[in-house]
C-alpha positions as a Markdown table, in Angstrom:
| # | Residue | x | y | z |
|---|---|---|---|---|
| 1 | Unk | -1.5 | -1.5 | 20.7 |
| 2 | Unk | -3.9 | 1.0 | 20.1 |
| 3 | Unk | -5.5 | 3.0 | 17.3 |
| 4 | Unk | -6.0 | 5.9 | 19.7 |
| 5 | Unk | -2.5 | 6.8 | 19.5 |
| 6 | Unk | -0.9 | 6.0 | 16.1 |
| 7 | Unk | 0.9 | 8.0 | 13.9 |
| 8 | Unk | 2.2 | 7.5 | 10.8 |
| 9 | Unk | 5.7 | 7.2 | 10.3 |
| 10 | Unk | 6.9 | 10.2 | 8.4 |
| 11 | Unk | 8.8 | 8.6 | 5.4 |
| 12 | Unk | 5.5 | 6.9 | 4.4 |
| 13 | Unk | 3.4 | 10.1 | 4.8 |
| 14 | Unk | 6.1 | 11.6 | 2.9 |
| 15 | Unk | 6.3 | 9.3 | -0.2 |
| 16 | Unk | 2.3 | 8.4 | -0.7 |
| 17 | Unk | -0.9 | 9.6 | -1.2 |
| 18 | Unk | -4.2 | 9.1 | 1.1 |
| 19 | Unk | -6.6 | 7.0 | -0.4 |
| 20 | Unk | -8.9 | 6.1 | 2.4 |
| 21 | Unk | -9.4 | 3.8 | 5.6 |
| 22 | Unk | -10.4 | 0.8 | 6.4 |
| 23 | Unk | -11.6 | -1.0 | 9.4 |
| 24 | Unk | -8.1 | -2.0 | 10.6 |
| 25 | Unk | -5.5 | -0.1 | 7.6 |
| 26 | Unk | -5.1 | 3.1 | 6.5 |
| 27 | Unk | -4.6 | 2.7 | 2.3 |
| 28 | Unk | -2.0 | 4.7 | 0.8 |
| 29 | Unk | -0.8 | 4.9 | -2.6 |
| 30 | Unk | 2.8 | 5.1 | -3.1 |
| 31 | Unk | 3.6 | 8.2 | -5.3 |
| 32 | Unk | 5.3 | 6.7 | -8.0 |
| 33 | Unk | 3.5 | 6.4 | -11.5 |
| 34 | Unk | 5.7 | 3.0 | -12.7 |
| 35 | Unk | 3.9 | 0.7 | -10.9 |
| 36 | Unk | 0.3 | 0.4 | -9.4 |
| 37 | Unk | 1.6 | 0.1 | -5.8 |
| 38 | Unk | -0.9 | 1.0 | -2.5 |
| 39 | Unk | 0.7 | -0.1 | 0.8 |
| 40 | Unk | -1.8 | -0.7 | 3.6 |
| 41 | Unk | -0.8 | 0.5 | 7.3 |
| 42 | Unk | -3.0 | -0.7 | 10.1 |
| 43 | Unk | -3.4 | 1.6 | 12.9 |
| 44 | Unk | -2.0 | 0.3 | 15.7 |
| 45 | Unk | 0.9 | 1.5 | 17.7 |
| 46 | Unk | 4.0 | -0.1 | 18.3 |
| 47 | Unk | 3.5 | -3.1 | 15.4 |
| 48 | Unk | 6.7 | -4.2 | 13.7 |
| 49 | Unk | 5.9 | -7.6 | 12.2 |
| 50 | Unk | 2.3 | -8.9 | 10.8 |
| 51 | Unk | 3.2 | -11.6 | 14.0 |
| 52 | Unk | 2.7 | -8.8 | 16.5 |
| 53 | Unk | -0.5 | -8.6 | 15.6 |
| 54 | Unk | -3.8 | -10.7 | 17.2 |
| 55 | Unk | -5.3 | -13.2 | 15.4 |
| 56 | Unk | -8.6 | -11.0 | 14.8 |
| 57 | Unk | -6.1 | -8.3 | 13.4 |
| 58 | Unk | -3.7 | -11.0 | 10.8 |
| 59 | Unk | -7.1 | -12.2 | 9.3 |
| 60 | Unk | -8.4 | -8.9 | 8.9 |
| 61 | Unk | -5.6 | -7.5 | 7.3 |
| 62 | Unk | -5.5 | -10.7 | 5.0 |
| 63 | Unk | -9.3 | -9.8 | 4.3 |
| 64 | Unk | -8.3 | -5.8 | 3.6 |
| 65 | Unk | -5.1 | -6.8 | 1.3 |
| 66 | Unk | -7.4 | -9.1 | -0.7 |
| 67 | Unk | -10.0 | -6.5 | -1.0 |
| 68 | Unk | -7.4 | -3.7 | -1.9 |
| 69 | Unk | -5.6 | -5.7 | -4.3 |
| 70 | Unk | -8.7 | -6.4 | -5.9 |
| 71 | Unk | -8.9 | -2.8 | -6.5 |
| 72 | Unk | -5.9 | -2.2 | -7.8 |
| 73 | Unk | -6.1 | -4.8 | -10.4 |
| 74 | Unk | -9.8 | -3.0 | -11.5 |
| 75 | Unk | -8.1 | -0.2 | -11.7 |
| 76 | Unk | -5.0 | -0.6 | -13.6 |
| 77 | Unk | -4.5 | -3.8 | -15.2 |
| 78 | Unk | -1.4 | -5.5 | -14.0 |
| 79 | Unk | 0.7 | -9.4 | -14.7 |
| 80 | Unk | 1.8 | -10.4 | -11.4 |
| 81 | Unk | 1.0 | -8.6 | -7.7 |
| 82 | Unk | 3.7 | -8.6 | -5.3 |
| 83 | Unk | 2.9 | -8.3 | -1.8 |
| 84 | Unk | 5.6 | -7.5 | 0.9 |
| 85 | Unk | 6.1 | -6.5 | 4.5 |
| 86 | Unk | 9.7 | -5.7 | 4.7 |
| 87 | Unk | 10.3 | -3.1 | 7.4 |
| 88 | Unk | 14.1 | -3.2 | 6.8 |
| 89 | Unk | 13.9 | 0.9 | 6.4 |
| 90 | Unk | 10.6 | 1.5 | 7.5 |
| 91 | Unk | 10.1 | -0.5 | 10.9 |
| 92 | Unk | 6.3 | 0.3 | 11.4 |
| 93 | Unk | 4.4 | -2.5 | 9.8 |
| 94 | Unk | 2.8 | -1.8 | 6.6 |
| 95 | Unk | 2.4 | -4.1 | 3.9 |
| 96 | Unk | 3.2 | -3.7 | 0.3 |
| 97 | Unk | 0.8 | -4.3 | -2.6 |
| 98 | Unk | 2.6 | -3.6 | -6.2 |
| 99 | Unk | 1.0 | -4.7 | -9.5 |
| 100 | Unk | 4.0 | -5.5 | -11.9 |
| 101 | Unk | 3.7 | -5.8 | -15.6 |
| 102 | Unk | 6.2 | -7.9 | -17.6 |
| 103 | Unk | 8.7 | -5.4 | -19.1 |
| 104 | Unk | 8.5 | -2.5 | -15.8 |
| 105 | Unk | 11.1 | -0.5 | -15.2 |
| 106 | Unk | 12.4 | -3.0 | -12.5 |
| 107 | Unk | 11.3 | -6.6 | -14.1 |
| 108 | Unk | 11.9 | -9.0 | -13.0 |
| 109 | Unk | 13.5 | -7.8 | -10.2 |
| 110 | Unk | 12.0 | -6.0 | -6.6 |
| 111 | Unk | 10.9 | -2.9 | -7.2 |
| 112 | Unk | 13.2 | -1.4 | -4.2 |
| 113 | Unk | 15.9 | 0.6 | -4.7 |
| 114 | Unk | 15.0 | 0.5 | -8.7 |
| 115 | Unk | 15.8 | 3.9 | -10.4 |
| 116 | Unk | 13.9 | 7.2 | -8.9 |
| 117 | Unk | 10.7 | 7.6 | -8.5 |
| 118 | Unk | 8.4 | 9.1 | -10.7 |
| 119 | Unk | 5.8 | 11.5 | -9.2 |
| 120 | Unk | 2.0 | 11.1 | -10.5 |
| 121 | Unk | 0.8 | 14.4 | -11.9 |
| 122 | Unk | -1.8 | 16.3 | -10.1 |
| 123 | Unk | -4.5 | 14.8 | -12.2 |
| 124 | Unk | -3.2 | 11.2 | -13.3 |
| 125 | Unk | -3.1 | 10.9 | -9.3 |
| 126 | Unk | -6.2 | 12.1 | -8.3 |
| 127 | Unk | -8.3 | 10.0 | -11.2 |
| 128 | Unk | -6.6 | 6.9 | -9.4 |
| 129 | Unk | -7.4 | 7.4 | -6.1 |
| 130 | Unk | -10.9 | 8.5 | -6.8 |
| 131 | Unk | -11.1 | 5.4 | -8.9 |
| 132 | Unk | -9.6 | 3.7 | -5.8 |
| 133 | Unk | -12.2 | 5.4 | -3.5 |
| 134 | Unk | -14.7 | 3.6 | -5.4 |
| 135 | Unk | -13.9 | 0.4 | -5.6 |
| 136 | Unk | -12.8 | 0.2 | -1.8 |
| 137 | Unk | -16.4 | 1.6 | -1.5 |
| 138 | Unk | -15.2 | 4.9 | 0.1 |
């Protein structure tokens, strides 16, 4: 399970935004503007569930969703933060980090499979991530 090899899968490249990397995770924002949502992706091949992963590995990605979250919530304030590893359509494991606010287009309920998308403008987009950046000290 190396770092040498991966790739990411091509429905997450498709529906996010590069924010930067960290140690063990790639951090992508997920290009919808309803919620603050990043979804982190460690680089390792063939991973599937956060139980495939070495114990060095779990608790570093435990560390980097903290620290990410973290970010998110300074840069967008939020109610609640889901965080998720489903893999039912997506099998390569990433983990999900949505800040919901009380009233969302989805709340209560998950935000999957709730309404379309909609797209960050160029700007609104790039003033997040660079705000991102920041605070992930990137």
């Amino acid at each position: 399970m190396s770092e040498a090899s991966f790739t990411l899968d091509a429905r997450l490249a498709a529906d996010t935004q590069p924010v930067t990397s960290l140690p063990l995770c790639d951090v992508l924002l997920m290009n919808d503007a309803r919620y603050p949502w990043l979804i982190l992706v460690p680089r390792r091949t063939g991973l599937v569930e956060i139980s495939d992963m070495d114990a060095t590995d779990q608790t570093l990605l435990w560390q980097e969703a903290n620290h990410a979250s973290a970010a998110l919530r300074a840069a967008v304030p939020f109610d609640k933060l889901n965080l998720g590893a489903l893999g039912n359509i997506v099998r390569q494991l990433h983990v999900h980090l949505v800040g919901r606010r009380e009233g969302d287009a989805a709340w209560p309920g998950p935000v999957w499979g709730n309404g379309r998308a909609q797209v960050y403008d160029d700007s609104a987009g790039e003033k997040l991530i660079t705000t991102l950046r920041q605070s992930l000290g990137n």
